[in-house]
N, C-alpha and C positions, 0 to 999 in steps of 0.2 A: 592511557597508552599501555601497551604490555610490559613484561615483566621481563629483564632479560638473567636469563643462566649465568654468567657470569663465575660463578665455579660448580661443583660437584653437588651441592647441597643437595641430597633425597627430596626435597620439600618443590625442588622445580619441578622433578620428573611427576612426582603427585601430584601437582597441581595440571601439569600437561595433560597428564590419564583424566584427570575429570573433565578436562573441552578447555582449559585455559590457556588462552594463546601463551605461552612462553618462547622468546626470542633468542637465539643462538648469539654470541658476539661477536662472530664475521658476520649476521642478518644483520644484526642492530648498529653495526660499525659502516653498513651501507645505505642507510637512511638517517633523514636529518629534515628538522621539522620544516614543511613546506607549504603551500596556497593548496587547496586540493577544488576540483571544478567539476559542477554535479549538475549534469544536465536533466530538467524539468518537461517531460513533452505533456502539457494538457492538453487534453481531448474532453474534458469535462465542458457538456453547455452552458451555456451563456451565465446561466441563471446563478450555476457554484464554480463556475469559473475560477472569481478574486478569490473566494473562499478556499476553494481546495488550494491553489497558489498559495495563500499562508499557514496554513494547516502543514503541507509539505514546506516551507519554508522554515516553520517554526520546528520543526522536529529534527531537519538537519544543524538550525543554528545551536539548540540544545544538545546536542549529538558530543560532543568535543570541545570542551575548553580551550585546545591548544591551537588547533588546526584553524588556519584561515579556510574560508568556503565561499566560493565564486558559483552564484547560482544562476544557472542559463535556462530563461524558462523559455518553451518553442513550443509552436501546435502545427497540425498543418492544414493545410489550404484548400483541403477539398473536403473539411467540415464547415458547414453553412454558419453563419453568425451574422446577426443583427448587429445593428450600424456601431451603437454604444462599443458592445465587448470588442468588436471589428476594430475602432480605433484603440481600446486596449492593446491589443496585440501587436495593433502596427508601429505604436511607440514604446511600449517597452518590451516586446520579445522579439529576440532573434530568428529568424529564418535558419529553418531543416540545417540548405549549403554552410552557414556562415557558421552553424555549429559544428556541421562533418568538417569543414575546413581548420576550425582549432581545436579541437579533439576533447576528449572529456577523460575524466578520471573513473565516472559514475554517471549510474542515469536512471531517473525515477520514471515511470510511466502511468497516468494517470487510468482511469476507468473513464468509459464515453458514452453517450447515450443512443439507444439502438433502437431501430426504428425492423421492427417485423424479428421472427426466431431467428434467421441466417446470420450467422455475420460476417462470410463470404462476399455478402449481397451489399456491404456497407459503403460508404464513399470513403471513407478510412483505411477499408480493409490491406489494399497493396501497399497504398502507400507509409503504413505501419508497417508493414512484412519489411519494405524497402529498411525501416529506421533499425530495426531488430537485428535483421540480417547483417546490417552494419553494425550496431552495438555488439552481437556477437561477437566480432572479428576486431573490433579496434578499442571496444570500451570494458575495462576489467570485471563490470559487475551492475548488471541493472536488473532494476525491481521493479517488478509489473503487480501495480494494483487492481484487484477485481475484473471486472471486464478484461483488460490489459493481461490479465492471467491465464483467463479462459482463450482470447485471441492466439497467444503465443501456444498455451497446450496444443492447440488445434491447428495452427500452419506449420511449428518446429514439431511435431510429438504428436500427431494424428491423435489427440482425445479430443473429438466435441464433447462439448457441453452436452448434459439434457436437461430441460423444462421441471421444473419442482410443480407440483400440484397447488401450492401456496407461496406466497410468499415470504421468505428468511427474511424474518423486521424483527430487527431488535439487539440484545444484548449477550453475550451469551456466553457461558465458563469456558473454560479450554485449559488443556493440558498437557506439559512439554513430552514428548515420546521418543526425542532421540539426544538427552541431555551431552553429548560428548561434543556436538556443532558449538563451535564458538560462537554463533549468531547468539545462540540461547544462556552465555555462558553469562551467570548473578543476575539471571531474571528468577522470577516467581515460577516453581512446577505448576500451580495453576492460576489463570488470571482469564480474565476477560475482557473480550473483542466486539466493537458492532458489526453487524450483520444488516446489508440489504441490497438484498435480489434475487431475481425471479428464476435461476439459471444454478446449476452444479457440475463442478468435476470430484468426483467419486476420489475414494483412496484408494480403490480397486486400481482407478484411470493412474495419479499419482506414480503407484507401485508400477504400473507396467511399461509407464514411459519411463522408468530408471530415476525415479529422481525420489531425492531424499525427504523423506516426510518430519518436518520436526513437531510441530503442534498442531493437533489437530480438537475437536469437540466430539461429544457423544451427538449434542443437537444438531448444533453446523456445519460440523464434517470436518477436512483440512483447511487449516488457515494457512499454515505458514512451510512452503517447501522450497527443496533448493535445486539447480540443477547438481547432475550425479557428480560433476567436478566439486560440488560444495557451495561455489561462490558465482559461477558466470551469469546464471540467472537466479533470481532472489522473488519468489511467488507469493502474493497474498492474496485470499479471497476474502478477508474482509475489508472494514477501513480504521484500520487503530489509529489514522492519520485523524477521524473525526474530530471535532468540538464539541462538550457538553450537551448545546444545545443543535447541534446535527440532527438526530434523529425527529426531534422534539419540531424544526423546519420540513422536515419532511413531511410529518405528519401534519402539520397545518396546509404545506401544498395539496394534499391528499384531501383533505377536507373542500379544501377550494374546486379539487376539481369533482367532487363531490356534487356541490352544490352548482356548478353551473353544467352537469347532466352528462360529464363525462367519464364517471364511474358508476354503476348501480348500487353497491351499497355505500354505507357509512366504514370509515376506513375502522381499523382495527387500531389496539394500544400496541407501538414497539413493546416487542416482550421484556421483560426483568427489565422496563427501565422508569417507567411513569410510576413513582409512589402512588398509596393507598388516597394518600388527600387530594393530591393532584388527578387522579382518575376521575373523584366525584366533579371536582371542579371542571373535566371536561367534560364530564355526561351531565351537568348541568347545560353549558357550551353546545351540546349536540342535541338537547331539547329546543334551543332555540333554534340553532342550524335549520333543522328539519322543519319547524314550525317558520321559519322566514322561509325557504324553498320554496314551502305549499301555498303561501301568501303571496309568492313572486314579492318577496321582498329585498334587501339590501343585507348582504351578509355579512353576520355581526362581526364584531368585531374580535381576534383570536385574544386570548389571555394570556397571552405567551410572559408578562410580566409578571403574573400571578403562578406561572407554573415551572419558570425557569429556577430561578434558586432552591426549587425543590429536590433538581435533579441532581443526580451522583454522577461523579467520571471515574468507574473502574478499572480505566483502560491504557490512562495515556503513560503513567508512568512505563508501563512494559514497554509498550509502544516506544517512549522516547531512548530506553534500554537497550532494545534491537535495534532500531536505529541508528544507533552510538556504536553498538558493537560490529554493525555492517561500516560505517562508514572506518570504523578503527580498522577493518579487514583490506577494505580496499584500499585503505592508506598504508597499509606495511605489506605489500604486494605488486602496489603500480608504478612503475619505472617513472622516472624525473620529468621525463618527454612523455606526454600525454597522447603522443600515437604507439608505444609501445608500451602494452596492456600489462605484461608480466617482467618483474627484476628477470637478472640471469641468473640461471642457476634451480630456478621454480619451475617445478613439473605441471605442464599448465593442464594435465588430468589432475591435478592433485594438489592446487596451489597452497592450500591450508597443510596439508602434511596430516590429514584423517585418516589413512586408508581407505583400506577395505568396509564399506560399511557389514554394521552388524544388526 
């Protein structure tokens, strides 16, 4: 939790100039510690459904020692789902109404799986525009992961996406470029994020819709932006949410679909993340692959046991860092009553107190 000024000490005001929240003691004499309720919309298929559900679960429960956290996970209704994940949802999430009905503090929005370049064209596409369009206006602060990034650029901020020639798979450095945001405030200047997808918004795009760039890559591009008030919208284009072995399942599906003729080549290694010993042990793995195809035979079976405790996670601590610091953000900023987004008194161009960016 922040730090409050309390007297005159020079060591506040320095510590404010470098991005750290410090609290005034009429701000901090009007908050008192409370339940905070962070609404969950996956859009994720079937497949990583449970998984991104705890992935984002576990990153807000780390977030905050103090703060109680009511997680309201919701999808909606005009994404297709097989019977299994279908009763998932019907018993433990919430419906769209039942969450616009008791309001949110915060709200996470998953990435979703896209069928053709458009995503105009999607069975999602409105009825996401609908959720946004009301998060804008009643929820203090939500973050839209990957996909969920690109969507919102493109219906609130006129930037489509465009097509990458290759696919972003893998791991990759980044570096903080606007260190004054408290999002960024005792994390690492540089750390690393995964990356995966076929799709980009430029920092050209970023810069022209007005919004705050904090880290971005030489390789990946922008990861992490904010809307131009600092805080209303909270943008990632990768998944710092992943697990270990995330990419590591990806790239086994890839293989599978490999092998039963709905890819033409042999997938590739996520970048910076499969060690030197564990490569051999899948191009061992991909001799067989190919040779059982040509046989029409049974495909082998993956080594995922032999090549998991190989792998590194350079990611999550930042990840659980930012996440800490957004959720600290939107907890000393949203009023007691969960339909009203901003205390009084908070300039809601301006609810952090950054200025002018520079």
């Amino acid at each position: 939790m922040p730090l409050v000024a309390h007297n005159a000490l020079p060591t506040f005001a320095r510590l404010q100039e470098e991005g750290q929240t410090v609290l005034t003691p009429e701000r901090a004499g009007s908050q008192f510690i409370r339940e905070l309720h962070v609404g969950l919309l996956n859009m994720m298929p079937d497949a990583a459904l449970a998984a991104t559900e705890r992935q984002f679960f576990r990153l807000i429960g780390e977030s905050n020692p103090i703060a109680q956290f009511y997680v309201h996970p919701f999808s909606l209704p005009e994404i297709a789902r097989g019977a299994e994940a279908q009763a998932h949802i019907d018993r433990y999430y919430e419906t769209v109404e039942q969450v616009r009905e008791a309001g949110l503090d915060a709200l996470i929005i998953t990435g979703a799986n896209v069928i053709g370049p458009e995503l105009s064209s999607q069975p999602f596409w409105q009825p996401l525009r609908d959720v946004v369009d009301w998060a804008a206006e009643s929820v203090t602060s939500t973050l839209c992961s990957c996909l969920a990034t690109h969507a919102v650029l493109q219906f609130r901020y006129g930037q489509t996406r465009t097509p990458r020639a290759d696919k972003l798979w893998g791991v990759f450095p980044h570096r903080v470029v606007d260190k004054r945001h408290p999002l960024v405030n005792d994390v690492n200047t540089r750390f690393d994020v995964p990356h995966s997808r076929w799709n980009r918004i430029t920092r050209d795009q970023f810069d022209s819709a007005g919004l705050r760039v904090l880290v971005e890559s030489d390789a990946a591009g922008v990861h992490l932006a904010t809307s131009g008030d600092g805080l209303r919208f909270v943008f990632f284009q990768g998944h710092p949410e992943y697990d270990t072995v995330s990419l590591l399942k990806e790239y086994k599906r890839e293989v599978g679909l490999y092998f039963a003729g709905n890819r033409t080549d042999y997938p590739p290694f996520p970048r910076h993340y499969v060690p030197m010993q564990a490569q051999a042990v899948l191009r061992e793995y991909q001799g067989r692959v190919v040779s059982a195809r040509e046989a029409a035979g049974a495909l082998p079976p993956f080594p995922e046991a032999l090549i998991a405790p190989a792998l590194d996670n350079t990611w999550h601590d930042t990840a659980e860092a930012v996440l800490g610091n957004w959720i600290g953000l939107v907890y000393q900023v949203t009023h007691s009553d969960r339909r009203k987004p901003f205390m009084d008194g908070l300039d809601p161009s301006d609810p952090l107190g950054l200025g002018p960016r520079r």
